[in-house]
N, C-alpha and C positions, 0 to 999 in steps of 0.2 A: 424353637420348641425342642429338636430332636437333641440339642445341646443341653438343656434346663432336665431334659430325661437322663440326659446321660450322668450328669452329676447329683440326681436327688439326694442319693445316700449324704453326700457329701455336704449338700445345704441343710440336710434334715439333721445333719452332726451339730451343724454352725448355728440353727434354730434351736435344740436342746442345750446344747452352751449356754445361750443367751437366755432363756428361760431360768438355767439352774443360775448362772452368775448376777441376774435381776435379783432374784429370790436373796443371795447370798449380801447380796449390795446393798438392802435393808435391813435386813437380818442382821448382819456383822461390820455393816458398814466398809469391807475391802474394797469395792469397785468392782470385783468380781474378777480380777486380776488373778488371785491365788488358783481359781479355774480355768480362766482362759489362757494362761499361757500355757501350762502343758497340757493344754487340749489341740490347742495349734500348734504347739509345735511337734505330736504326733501325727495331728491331720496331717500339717505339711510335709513331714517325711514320707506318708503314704502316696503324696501325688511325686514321689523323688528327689525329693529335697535332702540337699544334706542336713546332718544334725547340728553343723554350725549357723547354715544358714537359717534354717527351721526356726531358730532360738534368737536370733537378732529380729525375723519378722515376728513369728509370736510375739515378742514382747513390745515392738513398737507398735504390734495391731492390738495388743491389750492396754496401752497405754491411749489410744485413740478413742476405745469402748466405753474405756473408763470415764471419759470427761461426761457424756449427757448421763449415764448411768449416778453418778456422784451429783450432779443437778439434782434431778429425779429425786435422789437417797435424800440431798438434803433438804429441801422441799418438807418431806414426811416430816422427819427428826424434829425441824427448826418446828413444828406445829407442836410437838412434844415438849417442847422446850430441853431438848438433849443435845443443844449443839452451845458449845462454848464461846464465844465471840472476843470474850477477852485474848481466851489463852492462844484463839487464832492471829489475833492483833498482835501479840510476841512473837510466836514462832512463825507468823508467814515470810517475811524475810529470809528468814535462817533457812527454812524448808528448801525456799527457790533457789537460794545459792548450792545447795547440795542438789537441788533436783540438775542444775546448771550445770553443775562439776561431774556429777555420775551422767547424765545422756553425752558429754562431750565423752568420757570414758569408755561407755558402749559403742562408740563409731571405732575405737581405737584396737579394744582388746580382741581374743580370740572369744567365740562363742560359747568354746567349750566351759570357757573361766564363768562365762554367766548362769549358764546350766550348771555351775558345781555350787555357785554362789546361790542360786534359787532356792536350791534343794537343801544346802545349810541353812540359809535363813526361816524357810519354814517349818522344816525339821525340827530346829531349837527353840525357835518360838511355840512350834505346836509341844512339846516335850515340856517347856515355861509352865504352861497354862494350866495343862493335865496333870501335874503333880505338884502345883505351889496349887495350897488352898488359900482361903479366904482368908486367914486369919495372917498368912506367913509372909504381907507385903511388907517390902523392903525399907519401905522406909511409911509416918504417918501420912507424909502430904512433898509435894513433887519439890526440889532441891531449888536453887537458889539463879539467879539470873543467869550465870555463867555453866551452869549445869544444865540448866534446859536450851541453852544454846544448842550445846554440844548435843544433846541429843534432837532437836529441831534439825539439823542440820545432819545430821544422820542418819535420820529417815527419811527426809530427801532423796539423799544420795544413794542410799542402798534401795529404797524405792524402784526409782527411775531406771536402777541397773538392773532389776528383774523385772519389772513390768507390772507392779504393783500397785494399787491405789493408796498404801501411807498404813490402812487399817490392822497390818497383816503385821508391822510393827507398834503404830502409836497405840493399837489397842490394850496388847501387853503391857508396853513400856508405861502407859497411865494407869491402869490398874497395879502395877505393883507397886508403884506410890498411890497407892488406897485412892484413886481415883474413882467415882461410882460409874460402873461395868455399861450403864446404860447412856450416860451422858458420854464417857469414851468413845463407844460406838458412834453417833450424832455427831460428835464431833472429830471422827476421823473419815467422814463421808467428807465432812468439808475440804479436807487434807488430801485428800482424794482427788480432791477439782484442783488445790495449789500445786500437786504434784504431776497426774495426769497431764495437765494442758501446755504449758512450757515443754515438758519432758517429749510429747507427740509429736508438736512441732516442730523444734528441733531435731528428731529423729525423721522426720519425712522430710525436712530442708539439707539435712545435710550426711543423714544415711545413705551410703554406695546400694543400691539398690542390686542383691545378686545376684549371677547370672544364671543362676537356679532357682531363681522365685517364680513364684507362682504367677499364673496373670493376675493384673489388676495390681500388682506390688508397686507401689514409689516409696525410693528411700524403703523405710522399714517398716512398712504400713499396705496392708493387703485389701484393699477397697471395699473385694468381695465379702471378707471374713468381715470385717467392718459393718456393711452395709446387711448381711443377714443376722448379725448376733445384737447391733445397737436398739433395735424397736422392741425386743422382746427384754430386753433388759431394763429397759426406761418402763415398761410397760409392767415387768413384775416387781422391780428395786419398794413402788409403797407397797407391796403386797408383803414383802418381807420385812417391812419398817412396821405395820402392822401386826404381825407377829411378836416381831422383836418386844414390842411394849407390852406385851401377854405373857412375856417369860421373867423368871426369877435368874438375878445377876448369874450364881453357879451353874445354871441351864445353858445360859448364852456362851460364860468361858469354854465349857464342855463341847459344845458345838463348836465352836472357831476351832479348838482344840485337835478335834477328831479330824476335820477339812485338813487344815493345815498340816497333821504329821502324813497323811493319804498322799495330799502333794508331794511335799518332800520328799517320802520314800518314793514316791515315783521317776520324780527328776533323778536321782543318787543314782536308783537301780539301772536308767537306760545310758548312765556313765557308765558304770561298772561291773555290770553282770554281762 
């Protein structure tokens, strides 16, 4: 008991996480990734962690959150009928071999490379969002087999190396081939479970578990942080799926938008300031 007092603050951080990243996991369909890794991995500096190591478990305990969280998402969606099943049947292949090549990547590189890599990918994508309007997509309709390879495969991969659920990319990258804003969503929850659940595993089988982690860490994955942020997630993800189909397409990019540049300038700042 006098243990569970000692840390509330700390759980009541990892319960408000899970609350905002459910909400956002329907909502925008990321898995709720683009919240919870730089939420861990300030929490986990504050109990003494370094910011290398902070950034390798964040992201493999956001990559573990994400898989019932992305169930949950897609659950709602598929009731909407906003989840793609075609376009899943293309790119799931291509996802898993990126998601495969980017977790072996993160056992390899320095943490710091992840944390700059975060912070630019959500940066640019929330920057995408906020000033391409509706009318200025790139192209009328998504490019050609060997073009959505390459991009399948890329979200994967840059996915998995931040701790991502797929949303935080596939969502952009489908709308700006005039993809409709709301079926993108729906179906990047699903992208969420291809990417998450290989990526987790791999990261808790064969992540060096380090010697500054926190209790409860195997490999790259924090039990604790896991087990207080997964039920409130699973718990709010249809409450934001519900939402989500109340909003007009420009409403939803706008919101992804604002999260995502929030993130990013937050990861950049605790590089470099």
């Amino acid at each position: 008991m006098e243990l569970v007092l000692n840390n509330l603050p700390t759980i009541a951080a990892l319960v408000g996480t899970g609350i905002f990243a459910g909400l956002l996991a329907g909502l925008l369909g990321v898995g709720g990734g683009i919240v919870i890794v730089p939420v861990l991995f300030f929490l986990f500096q504050s109990f003494g962690v370094s910011p290398q190591s902070a950034m390798y478990i964040a992201t493999g305990t956001s990559l573990a959150t994400i898989i019932p969280t992305s169930i949950s998402s897609i659950r709602s969606h598929r009731k909407k009928g906003n989840v793609d099943a075609a376009l899943l049947k293309q790119w799931g292949a291509l996802i898993l071999v990126g998601v495969l090549v980017g977790s072996w990547l993160v056992t390899k590189v320095d943490g710091r490379y992840l944390t700059t890599l975060f912070g630019i990918v959500a940066t640019l994508s929330a920057l995408n969002m906020l000033f391409r309007t509706g009318k200025s997509a790139l192209a009328e309709s998504l490019p050609g087999r060997v073009g959505q390879s390459i991009m399948a495969a890329c979200i994967g991969f840059f996915s998995s190396m931040v701790g991502i659920g797929g949303g935080t990319l596939s969502v952009p990258i489908l709308t700006a081939f005039n993809y409709p804003a709301h079926k993108a969503v729906g179906t990047a929850a699903a992208i969420g479970l291809i990417i998450s659940l290989p990526a987790a595993l791999y990261l808790l089988m064969f992540g060096q578990t380090p010697q500054d982690a926190p209790l409860g860490t195997y490999g790259y994955i924090n039990l604790v942080g896991f087990v207080c942020i997964v039920p409130l997630t699973v718990l709010c993800a249809p409450i934001g799926a519900g939402i989500a189909s109340k909003l007009d397409a420009n409403m939803l990019k706008k919101i992804f938008a604002v999260v995502l540049l929030i993130t990013g300038t937050r990861m950049l700042a605790q590089l470099f300031i």
